[in-house]
BALOBA-1460 file (C-alpha; in Angstrom, 3 decimals):
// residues 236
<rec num="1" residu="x" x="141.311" y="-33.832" z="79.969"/>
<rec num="2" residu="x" x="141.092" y="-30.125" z="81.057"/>
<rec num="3" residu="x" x="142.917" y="-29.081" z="84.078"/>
<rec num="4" residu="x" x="140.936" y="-25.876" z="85.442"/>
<rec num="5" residu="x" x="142.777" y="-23.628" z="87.845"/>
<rec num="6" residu="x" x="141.695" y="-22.769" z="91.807"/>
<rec num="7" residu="x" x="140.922" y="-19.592" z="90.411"/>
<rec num="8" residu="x" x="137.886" y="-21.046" z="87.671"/>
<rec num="9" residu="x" x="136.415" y="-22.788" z="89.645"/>
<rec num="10" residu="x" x="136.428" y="-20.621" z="92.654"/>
<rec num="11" residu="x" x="134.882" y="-17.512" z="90.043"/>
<rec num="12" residu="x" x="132.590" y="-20.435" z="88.562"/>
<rec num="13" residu="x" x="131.065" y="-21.866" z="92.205"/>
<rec num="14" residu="x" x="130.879" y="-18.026" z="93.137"/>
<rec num="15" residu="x" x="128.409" y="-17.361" z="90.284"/>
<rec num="16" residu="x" x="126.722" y="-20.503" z="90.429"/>
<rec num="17" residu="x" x="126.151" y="-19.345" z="94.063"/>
<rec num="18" residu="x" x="124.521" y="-16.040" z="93.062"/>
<rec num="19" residu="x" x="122.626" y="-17.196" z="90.509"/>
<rec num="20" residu="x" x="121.039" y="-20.090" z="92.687"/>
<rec num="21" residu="x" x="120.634" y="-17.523" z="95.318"/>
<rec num="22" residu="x" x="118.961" y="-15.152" z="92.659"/>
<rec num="23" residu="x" x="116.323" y="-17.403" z="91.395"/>
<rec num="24" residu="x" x="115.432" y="-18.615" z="94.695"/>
<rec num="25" residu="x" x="115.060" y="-15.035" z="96.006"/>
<rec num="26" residu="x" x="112.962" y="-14.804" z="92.803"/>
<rec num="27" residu="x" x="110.481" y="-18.148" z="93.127"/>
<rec num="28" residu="x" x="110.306" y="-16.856" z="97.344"/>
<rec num="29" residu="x" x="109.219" y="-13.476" z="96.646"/>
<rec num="30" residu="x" x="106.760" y="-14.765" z="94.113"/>
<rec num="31" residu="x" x="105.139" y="-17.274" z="96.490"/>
<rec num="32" residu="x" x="105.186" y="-14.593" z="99.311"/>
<rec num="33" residu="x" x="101.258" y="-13.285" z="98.584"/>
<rec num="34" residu="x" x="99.725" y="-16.966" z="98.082"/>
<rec num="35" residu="x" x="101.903" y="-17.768" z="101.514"/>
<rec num="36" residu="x" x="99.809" y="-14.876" z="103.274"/>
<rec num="37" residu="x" x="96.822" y="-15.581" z="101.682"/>
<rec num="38" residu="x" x="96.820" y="-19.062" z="103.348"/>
<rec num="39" residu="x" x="97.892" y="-18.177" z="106.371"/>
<rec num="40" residu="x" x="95.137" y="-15.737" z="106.446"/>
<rec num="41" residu="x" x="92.428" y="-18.542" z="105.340"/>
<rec num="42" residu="x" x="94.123" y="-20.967" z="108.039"/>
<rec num="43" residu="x" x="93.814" y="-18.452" z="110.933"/>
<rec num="44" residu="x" x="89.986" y="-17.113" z="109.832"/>
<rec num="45" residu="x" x="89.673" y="-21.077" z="109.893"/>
<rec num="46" residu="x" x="90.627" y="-21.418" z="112.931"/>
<rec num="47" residu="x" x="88.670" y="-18.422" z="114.788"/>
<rec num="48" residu="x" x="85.455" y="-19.898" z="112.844"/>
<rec num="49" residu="x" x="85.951" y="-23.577" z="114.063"/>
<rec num="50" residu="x" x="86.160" y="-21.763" z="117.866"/>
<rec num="51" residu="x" x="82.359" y="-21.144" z="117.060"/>
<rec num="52" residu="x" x="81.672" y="-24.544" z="116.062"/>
<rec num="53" residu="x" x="81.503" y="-23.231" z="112.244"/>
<rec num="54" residu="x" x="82.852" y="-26.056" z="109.354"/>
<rec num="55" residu="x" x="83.988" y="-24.187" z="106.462"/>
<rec num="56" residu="x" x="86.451" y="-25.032" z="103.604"/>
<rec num="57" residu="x" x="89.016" y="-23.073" z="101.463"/>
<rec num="58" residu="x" x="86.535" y="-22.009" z="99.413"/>
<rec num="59" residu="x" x="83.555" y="-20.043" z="101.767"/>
<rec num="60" residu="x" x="86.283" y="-19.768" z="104.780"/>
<rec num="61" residu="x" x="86.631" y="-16.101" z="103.751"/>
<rec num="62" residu="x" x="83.262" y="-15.466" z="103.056"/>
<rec num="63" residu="x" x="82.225" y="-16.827" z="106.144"/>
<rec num="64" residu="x" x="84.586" y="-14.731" z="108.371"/>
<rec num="65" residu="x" x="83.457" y="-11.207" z="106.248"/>
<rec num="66" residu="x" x="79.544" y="-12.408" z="107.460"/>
<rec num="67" residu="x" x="79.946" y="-13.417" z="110.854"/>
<rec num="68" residu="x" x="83.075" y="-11.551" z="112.802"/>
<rec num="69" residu="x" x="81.568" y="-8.143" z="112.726"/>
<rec num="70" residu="x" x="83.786" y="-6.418" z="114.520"/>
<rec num="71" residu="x" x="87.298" y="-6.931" z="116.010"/>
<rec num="72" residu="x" x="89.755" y="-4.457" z="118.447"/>
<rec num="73" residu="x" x="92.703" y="-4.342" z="120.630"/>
<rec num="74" residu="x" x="92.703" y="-4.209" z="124.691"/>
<rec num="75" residu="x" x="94.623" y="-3.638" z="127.021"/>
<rec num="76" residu="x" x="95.383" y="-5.279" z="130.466"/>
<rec num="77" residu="x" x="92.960" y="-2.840" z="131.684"/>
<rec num="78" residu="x" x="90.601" y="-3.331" z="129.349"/>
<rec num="79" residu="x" x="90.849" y="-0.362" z="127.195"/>
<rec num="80" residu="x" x="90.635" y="-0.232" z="123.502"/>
<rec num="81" residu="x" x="93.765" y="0.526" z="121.746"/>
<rec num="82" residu="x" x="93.211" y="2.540" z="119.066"/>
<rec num="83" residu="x" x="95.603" y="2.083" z="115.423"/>
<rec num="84" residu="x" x="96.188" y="-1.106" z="115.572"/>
<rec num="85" residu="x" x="94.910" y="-4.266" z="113.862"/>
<rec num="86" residu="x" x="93.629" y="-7.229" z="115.678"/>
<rec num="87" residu="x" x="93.749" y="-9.782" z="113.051"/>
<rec num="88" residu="x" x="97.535" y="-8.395" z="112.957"/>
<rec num="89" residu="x" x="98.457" y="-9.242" z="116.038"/>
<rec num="90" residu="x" x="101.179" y="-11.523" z="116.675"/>
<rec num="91" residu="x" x="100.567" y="-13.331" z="120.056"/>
<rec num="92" residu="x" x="103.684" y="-15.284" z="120.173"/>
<rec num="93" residu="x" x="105.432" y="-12.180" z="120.631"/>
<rec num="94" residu="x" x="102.966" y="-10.390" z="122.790"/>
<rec num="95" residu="x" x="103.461" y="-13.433" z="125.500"/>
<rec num="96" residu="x" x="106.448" y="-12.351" z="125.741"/>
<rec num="97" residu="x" x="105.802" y="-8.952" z="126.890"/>
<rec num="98" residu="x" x="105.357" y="-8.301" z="130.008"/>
<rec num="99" residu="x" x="101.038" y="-8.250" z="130.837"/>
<rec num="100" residu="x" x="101.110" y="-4.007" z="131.342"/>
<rec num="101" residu="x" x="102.570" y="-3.957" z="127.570"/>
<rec num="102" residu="x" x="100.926" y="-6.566" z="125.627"/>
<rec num="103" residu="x" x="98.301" y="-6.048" z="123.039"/>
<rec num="104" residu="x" x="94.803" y="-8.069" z="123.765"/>
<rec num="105" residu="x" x="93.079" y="-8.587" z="120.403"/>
<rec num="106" residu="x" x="88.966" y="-9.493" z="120.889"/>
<rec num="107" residu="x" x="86.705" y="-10.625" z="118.074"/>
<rec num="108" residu="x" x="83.147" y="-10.230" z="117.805"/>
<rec num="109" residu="x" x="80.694" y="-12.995" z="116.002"/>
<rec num="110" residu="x" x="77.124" y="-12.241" z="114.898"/>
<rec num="111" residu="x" x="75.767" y="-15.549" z="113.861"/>
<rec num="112" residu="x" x="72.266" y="-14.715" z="112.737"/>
<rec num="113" residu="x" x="69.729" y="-13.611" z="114.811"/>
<rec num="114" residu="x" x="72.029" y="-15.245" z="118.180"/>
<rec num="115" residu="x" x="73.533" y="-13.015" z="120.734"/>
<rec num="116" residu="x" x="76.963" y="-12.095" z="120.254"/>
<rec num="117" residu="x" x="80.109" y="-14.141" z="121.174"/>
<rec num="118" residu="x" x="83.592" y="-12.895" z="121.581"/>
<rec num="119" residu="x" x="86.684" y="-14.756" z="120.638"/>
<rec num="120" residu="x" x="89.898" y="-14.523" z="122.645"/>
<rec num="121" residu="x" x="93.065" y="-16.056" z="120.982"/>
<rec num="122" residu="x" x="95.425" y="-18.125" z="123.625"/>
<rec num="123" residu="x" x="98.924" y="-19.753" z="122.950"/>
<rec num="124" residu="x" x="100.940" y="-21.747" z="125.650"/>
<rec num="125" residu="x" x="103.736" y="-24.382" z="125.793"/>
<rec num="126" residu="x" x="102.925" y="-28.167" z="125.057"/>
<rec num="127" residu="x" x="105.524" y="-30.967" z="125.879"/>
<rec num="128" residu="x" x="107.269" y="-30.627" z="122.712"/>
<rec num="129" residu="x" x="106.777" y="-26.842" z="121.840"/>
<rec num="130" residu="x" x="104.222" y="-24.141" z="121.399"/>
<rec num="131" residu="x" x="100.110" y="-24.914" z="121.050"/>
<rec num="132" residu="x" x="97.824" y="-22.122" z="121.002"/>
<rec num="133" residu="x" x="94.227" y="-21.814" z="119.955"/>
<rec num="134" residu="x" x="91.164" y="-19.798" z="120.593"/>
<rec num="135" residu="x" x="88.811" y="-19.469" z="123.144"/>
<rec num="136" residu="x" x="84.784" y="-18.113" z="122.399"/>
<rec num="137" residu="x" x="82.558" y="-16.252" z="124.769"/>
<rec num="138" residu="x" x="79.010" y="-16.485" z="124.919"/>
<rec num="139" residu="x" x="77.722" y="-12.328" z="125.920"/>
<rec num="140" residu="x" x="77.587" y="-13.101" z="129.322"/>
<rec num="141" residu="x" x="81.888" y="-13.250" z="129.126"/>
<rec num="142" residu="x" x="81.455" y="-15.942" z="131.208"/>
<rec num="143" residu="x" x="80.142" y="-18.842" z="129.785"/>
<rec num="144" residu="x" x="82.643" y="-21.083" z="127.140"/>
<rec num="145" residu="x" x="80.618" y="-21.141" z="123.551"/>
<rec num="146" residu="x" x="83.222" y="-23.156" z="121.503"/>
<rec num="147" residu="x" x="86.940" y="-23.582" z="121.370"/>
<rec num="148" residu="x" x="89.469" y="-24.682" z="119.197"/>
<rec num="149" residu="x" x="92.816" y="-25.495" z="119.597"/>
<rec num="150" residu="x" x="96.161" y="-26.664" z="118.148"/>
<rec num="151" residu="x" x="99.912" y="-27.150" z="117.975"/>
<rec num="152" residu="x" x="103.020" y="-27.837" z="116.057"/>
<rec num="153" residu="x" x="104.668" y="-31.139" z="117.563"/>
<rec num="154" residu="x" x="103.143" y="-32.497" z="120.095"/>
<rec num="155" residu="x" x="102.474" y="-36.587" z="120.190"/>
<rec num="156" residu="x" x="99.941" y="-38.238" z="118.486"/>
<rec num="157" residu="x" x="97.394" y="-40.203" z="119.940"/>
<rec num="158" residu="x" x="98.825" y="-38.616" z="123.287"/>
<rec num="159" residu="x" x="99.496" y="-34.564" z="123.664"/>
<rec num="160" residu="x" x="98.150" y="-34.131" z="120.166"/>
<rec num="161" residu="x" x="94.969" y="-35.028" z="121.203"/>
<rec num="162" residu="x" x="93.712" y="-31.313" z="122.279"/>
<rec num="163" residu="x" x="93.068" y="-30.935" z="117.633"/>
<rec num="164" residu="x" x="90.400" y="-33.040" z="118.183"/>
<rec num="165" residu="x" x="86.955" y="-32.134" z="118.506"/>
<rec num="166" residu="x" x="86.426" y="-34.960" z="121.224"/>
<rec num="167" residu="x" x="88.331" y="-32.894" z="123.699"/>
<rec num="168" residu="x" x="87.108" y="-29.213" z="122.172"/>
<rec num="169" residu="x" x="84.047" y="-29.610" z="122.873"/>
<rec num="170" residu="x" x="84.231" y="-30.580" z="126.837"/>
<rec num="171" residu="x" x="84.788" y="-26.909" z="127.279"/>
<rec num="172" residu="x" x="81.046" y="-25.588" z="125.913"/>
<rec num="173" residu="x" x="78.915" y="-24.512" z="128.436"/>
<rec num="174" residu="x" x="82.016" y="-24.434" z="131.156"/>
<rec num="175" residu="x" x="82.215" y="-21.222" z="132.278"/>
<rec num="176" residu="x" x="85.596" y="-19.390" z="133.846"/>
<rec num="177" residu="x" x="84.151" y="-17.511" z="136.959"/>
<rec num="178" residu="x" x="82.768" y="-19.338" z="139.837"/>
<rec num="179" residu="x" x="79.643" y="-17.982" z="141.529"/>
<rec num="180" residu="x" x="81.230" y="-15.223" z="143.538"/>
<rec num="181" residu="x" x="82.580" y="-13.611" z="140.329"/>
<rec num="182" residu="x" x="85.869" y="-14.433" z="140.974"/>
<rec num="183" residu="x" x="87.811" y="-15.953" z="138.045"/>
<rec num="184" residu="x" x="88.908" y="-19.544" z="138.397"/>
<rec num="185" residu="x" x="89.547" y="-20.252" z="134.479"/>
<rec num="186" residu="x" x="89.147" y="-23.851" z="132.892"/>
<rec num="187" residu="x" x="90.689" y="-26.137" z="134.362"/>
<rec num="188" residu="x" x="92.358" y="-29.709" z="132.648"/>
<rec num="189" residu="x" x="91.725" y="-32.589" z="135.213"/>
<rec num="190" residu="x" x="94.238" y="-35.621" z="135.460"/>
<rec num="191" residu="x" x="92.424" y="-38.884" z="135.671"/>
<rec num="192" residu="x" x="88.681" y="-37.128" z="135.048"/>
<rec num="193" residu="x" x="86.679" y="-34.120" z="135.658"/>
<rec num="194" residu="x" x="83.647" y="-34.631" z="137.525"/>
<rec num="195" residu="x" x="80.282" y="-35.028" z="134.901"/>
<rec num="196" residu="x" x="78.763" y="-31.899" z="136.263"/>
<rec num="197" residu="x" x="82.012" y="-28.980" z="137.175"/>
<rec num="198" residu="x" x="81.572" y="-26.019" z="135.659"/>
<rec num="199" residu="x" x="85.035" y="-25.297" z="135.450"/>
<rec num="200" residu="x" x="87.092" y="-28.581" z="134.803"/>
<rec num="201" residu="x" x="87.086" y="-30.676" z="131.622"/>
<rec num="202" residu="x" x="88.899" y="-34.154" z="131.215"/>
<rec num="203" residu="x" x="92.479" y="-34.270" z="130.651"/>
<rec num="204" residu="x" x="94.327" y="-36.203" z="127.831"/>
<rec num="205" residu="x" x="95.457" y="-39.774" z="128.834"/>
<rec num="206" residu="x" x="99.241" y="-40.150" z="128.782"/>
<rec num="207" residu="x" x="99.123" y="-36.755" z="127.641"/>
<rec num="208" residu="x" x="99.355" y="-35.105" z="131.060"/>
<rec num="209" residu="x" x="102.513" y="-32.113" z="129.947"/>
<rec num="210" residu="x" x="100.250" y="-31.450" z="127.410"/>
<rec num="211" residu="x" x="96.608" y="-31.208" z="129.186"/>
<rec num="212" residu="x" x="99.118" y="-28.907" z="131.774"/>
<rec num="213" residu="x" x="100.273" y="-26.487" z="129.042"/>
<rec num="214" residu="x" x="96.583" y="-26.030" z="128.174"/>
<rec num="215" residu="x" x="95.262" y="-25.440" z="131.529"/>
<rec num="216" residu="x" x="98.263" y="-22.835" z="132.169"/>
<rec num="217" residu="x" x="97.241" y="-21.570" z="128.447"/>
<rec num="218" residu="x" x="93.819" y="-20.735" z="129.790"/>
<rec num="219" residu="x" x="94.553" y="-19.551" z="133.557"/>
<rec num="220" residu="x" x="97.487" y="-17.303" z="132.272"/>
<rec num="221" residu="x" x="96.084" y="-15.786" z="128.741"/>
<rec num="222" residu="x" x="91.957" y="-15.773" z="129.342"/>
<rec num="223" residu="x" x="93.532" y="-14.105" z="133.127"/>
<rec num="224" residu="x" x="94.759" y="-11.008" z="131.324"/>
<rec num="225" residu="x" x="91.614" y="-10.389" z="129.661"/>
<rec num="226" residu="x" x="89.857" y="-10.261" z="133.308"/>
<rec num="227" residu="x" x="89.124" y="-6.581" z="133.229"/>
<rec num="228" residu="x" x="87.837" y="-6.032" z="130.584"/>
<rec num="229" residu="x" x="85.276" y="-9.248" z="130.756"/>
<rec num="230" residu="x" x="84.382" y="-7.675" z="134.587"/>
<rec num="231" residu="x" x="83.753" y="-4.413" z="133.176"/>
<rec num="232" residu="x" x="81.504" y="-5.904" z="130.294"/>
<rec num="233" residu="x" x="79.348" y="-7.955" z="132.706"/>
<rec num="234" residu="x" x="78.780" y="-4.969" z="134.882"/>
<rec num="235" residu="x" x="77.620" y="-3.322" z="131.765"/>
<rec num="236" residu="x" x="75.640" y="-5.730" z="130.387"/>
């Protein structure tokens, strides 16, 4: 039987090491573009499914090219920020700035021959960690069109409950100012929203940390974006 010294198999682990470390390097970088491309598909998804569109892998990109027609960056006062990207924006940093420095990416829908709607990305804290979805606007930048929303952990049949269409869809027609123009936001009702308020939607059973992050989602993100929807509805 061989005896090998500290010193070969110290040199021998160290190459094994590098080499492992090479080829994975190798298989990540290689990966990298179909990793973007589906995160790109998964987020033009997502902003579809906000207007109540279906698609699938296949048309999802199609789809988006045909009905976002245009798409730009606010800020807290409502102005356009020119050079950058809105589909680029990360909003899980931008949260973190503080309102005065954040970008506020908007995106514009043409569906057909229907009036436009404007799609407003939002992200919050669940029980468990972060959910974040998107929020449309019919072109009065009042009244809810679709939403769509979604999260990384939180429990299912409970918190993870605001994926579903069941509770997405409680939010059309809602709208987030009240009639003297002043905005009141969504909000997510413990124990029941009354059939008929404008502005309050069911919250999840046993999923009340949850149906909380979302209504602080809404009041805090859609909040920012006041000035500018003010300024459009003046103009309209």
């Amino acid at each position: 039987m061989k005896n090998y010294s500290n010193t070969y198999i110290f040199t021998f682990s160290a190459i094994m090491v590098v080499v492992v470390a090479a080829v994975l390097s190798i298989v990540a970088m290689e990966l990298q573009p179909l990793q973007k491309k589906n995160i790109e598909v998964n987020k033009k998804q997502n902003i579809l499914l906000s207007l109540n569109m279906q698609t699938t892998k296949d048309n999802v990109l199609e789809t988006y090219d045909r009905v976002i027609t245009d798409s730009y960056v606010i800020n807290h006062k409502g102005e356009r920020q020119e050079g950058v990207d809105a589909f680029s924006v990360n909003l899980a940093k931008e949260i973190t700035k503080k309102n005065e420095n954040r970008n506020l990416p908007v995106f514009v829908a043409t569906k057909g021959e229907e009036a436009r709607q404007y799609v407003i990305p939002v992200r919050g804290k669940g029980l468990w960690g972060p959910i974040w979805g998107y929020v449309a606007l019919e072109d009065d930048y009042n009244t809810i069109y679709g939403t769509n929303f979604s999260h990384d952990s939180e429990t299912p049949g409970l918190g993870a409950e605001i994926a579903t269409r069941e509770f997405q869809k409680q939010f059309i027609g809602k709208t987030i100012f009240n009639e003297q123009g002043e905005f009141v936001s969504v909000n997510v009702v413990k124990g029941g929203a009354p059939e008929d308020a404008p502005h309050a939607v069911d919250g999840i059973s046993g999923g009340t940390i949850t149906s909380t992050g979302v209504d602080n989602m809404l009041e805090d993100i859609i909040g920012v974006y006041v000035p500018y929807l003010k300024e459009k509805q003046k103009n309209n």
